[in-house]
N, C-alpha and C positions, 0 to 999 in steps of 0.2 A: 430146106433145112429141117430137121429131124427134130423135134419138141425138144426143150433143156430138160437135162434130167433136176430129179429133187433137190439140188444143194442149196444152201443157202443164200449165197449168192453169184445169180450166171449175169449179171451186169456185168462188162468186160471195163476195167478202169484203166489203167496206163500202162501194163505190159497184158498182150492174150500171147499164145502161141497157138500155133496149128501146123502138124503134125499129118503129112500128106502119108495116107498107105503104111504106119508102121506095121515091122513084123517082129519083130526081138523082143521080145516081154523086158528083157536085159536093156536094152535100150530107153523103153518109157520106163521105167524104174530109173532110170539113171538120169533122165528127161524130169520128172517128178520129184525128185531131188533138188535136182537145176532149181528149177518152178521155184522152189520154198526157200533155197537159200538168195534167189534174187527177185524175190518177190515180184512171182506174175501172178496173175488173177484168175484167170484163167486156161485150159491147155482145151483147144481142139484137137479131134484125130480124125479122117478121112478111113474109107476101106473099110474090108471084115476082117484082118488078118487080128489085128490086137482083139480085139474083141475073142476072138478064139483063143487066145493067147494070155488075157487078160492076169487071168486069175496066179499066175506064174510070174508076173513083173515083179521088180527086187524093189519095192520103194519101202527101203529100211524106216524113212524118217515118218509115214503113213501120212505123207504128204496131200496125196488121194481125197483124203476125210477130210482137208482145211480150201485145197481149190480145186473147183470143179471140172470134170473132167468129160468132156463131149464129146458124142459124133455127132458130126455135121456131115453133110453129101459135098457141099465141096465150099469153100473158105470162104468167108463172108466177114468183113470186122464190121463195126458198128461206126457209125459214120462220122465219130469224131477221131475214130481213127487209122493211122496211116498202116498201107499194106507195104509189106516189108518181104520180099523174097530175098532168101538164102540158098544161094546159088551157084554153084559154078558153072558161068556161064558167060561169053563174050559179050563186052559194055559193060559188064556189072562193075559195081565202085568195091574198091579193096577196101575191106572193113577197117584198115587202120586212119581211112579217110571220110569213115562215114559222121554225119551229124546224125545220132539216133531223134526220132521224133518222140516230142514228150507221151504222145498217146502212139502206139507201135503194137500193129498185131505182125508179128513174126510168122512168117508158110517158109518151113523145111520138107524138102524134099523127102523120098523113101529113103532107107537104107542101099536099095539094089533098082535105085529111077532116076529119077530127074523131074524135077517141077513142068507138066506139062505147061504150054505155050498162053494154051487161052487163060492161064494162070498168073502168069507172066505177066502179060499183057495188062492185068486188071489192076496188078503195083506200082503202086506210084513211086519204089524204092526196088532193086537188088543191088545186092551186095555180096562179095566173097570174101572167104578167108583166106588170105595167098600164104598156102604154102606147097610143096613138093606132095604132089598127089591128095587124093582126098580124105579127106576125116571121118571119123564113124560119126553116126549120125548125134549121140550122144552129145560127143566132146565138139562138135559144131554151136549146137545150144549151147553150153556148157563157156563158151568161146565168145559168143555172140553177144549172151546176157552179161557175162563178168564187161565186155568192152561196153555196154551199155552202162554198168555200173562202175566203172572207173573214167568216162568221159563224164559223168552227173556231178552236177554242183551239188546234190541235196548227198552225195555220200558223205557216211561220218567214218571217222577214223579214230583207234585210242584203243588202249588197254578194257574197257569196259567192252565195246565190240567182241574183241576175246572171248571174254568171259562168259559172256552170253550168248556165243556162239561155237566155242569147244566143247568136245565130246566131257563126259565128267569123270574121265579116266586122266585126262589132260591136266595137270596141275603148273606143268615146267613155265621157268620164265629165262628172260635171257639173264645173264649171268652180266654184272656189274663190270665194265674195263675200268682198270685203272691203268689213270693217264697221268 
């Protein structure tokens, strides 16, 4: 594995991601997004392609500068926690039946691959998303973390939520029924 870069902190706590071979700058921007709005700690990325590609990802929210963002040579979670493939692949459990583990490093495949075998083989979890054809690599993350964070006992819910998580353009509320 390749040294952590400088961030603050590369301790991986209860969500990592790793990010096998991305190439869409469009994609980790859109991945680093994900990241911050459901709090993971940290993102691994496999390959040279983003790196080449780096400096062109859309991550409007500058997500980047709060979790750290690595290359590693090939997936590695930390030993308290569970490897988690995201897959489409035969055996794997359909995510609407999965039990997320409280510590989860998530391996997504490329945009244009498939998570090789001896990768596979080293999770102690995959899982898919069942639906008609496959998903961009984005909205699989995107998919995977929100179902992680709507099976969690520790989500909150409430008007406050809102508040502190809409844009500040955002002012609208729902409008009172009368019954």
């Amino acid at each position: 594995m390749n040294a952590p870069s400088e961030h603050k902190n590369t301790t991986m706590g209860n969500v990592a991601l790793c990010i096998i071979n991305p190439k869409s700058p469009q994609n980790m921007g859109s991945i680093l997004r994900a990241a911050g709005c459901y709090a993971a700690d940290i993102i691994h990325y496999t390959g040279e392609r983003y790196a080449r590609a780096r400096a062109f990802n859309t991550d409007t929210k500058n997500v980047g500068l709060n979790i750290p963002v690595e290359h590693i040579d090939t997936p590695c979670a930390e030993k308290h926690m569970a490897m988690v493939a995201v897959e489409l692949v035969e055996g794997a459990t359909p995510l609407p039946h999965f039990a997320h583990p409280e510590h989860a490093y998530y391996i997504f495949g490329p945009e244009d691959g498939s998570i090789e075998q001896a990768i596979l083989d080293k999770c102690q979890h995959v899982v898919y998303v069942p639906t008609t054809g496959c998903m961009n690599l984005a909205a699989t993350v995107n998919v995977v973390l929100y179902d992680r964070l709507a099976k969690s006992s520790q989500t909150q819910y409430g008007d406050q939520i809102i508040v502190a998580s809409r844009d500040t353009n955002n002012r609208t509320k729902v409008a009172q029924s009368s019954q």
